[in-house]
N, C-alpha and C positions, 0 to 999 in steps of 0.2 A: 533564387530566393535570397539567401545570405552569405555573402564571399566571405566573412568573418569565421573561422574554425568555432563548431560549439559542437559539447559533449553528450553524448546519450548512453544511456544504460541499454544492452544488447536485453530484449525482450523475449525472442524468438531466432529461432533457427531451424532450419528442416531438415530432417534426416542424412540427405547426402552432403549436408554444411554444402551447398553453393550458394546458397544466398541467407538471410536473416532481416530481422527487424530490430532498430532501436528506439527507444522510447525517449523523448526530451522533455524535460520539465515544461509544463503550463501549453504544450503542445496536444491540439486534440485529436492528432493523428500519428502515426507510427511511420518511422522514414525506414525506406528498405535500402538494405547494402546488400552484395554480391561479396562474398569470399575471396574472389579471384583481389578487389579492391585494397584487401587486409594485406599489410604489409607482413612478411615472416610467417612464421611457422603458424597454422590456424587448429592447430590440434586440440590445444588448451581452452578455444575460446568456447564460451559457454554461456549460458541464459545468467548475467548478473555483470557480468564484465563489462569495463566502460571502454567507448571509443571515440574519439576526438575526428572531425571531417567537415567540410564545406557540404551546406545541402544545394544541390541541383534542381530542376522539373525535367524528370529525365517521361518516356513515353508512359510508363506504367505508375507513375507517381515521383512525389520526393523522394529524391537519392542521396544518400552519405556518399563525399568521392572522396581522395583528398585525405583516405585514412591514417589514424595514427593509434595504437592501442595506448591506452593509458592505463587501464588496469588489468590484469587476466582474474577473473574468476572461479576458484576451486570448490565455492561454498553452493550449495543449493539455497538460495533466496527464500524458497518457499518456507524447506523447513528452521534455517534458522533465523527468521522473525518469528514463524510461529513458536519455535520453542524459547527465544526471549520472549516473547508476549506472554506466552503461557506462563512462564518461572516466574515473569512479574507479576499477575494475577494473583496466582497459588502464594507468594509471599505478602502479597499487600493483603491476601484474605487472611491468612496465618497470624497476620496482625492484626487485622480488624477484630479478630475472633478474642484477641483479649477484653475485648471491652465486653463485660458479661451484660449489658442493655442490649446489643445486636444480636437478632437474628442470624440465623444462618442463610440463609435467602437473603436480609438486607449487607451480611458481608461480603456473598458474591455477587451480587449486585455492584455492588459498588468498587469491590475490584475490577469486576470486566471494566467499566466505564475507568477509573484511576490505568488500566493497561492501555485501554483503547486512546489514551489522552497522550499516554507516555511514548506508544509507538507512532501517531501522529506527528509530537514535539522531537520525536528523534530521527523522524523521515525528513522533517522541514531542514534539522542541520545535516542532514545526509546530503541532502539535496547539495545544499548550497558548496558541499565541501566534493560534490560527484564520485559519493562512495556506492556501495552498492546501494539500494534503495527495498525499500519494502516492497512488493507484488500486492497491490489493490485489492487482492482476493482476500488476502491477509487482512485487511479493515473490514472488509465486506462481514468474514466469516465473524467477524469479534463482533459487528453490529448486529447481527443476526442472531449471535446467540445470549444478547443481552445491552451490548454496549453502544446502543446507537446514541444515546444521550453523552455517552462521553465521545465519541466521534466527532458527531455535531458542536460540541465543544470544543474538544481539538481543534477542529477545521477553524473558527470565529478566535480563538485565545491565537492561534498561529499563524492565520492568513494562510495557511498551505492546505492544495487542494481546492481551492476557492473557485478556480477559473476551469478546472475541469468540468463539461459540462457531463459527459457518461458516469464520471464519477458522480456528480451531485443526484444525477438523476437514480441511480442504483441503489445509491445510499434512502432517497425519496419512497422508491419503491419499498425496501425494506423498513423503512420506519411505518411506511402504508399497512402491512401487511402485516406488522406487530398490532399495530392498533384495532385493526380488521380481526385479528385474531382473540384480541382482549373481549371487541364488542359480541364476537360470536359465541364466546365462552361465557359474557354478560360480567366479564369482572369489571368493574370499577376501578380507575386509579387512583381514588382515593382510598379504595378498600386496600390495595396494594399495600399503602404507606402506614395502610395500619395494622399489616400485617407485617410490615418489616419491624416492629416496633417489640 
């Protein structure tokens, strides 16, 4: 595929670490490495760590050969975006809540979207700089429970995530499935914005 070295973030790995998956920016599939490949000690390496290798067409797919670790990873991915997203939420609502016209429904509201915008703009410069990266389930979960309007935002203000097409489509779904939700409960969005008021 690409004799040039490019880096991915370790996505996966299976229980006996002999092989694993990393994940590359604007790429719509996951390139698989074997352990044996990983130069040194493979002890530390964990779902968030970066690896630097040549991809192959090796029988069973893309393969990372040609490894070189560039970062180890100690932190669990999952929880701490979620718990930056969340700190950011709960503080931008903590603020919003001074303005005695808001609602309390339109402060959370509009934090989820203000978090879901922040963690978008902060995965774009993750990206480019191949630090850890936020886990997709991480926007998924924030657009689902509120924040799809600032996601959809995100993605158009930053160009990141654009060319994913699983992502686009997920996020599709869930915006589906909110509004599916509104029409079955028979709310209005306009009533909505008059009740954030």
């Amino acid at each position: 595929m690409n004799s040039s070295k490019i880096s991915g973030t370790v996505s996966s790995i299976d229980a006996g670490r002999s092989y694993g998956f990393v994940r590359i920016e604007d790429s719509p599939e996951s390139i698989y490495f074997t352990c044996a490949d990983v130069p040194g000690d493979i002890s530390r390496l964990q779902v968030g760590s970066i690896l630097k290798g040549v991809i192959i067409q090796a029988p069973k797919g893309p393969k990372l050969t040609q490894i070189e670790i560039v970062a180890l990873q100690g932190t669990n991915p999952y929880v701490f975006f979620s718990t930056l997203g969340g700190s950011f939420v709960i503080l931008v609502a903590i603020l919003l809540w001074w303005y005695p016209q808001l609602s309390v429904f339109t402060c959370i509201f509009l934090a989820l979207n203000a978090g879901a915008v922040f963690l978008i703009g902060l995965d774009k410069s993750l990206a480019r700089s191949g630090s850890l990266r936020t886990p997709e389930v991480v926007f998924f979960v924030i657009a689902l429970v509120g924040g799809s309007a600032g996601t959809l935002l995100g993605i158009h203000v930053f160009k990141h995530k654009s060319r994913r097409a699983s992502f686009q489509f997920v996020l599709l779904l869930i915006v589906v499935a909110q509004l599916c939700v509104l029409r079955i409960l028979n709310i209005d969005i306009r009533s909505l914005t008059e009740m954030a008021r």
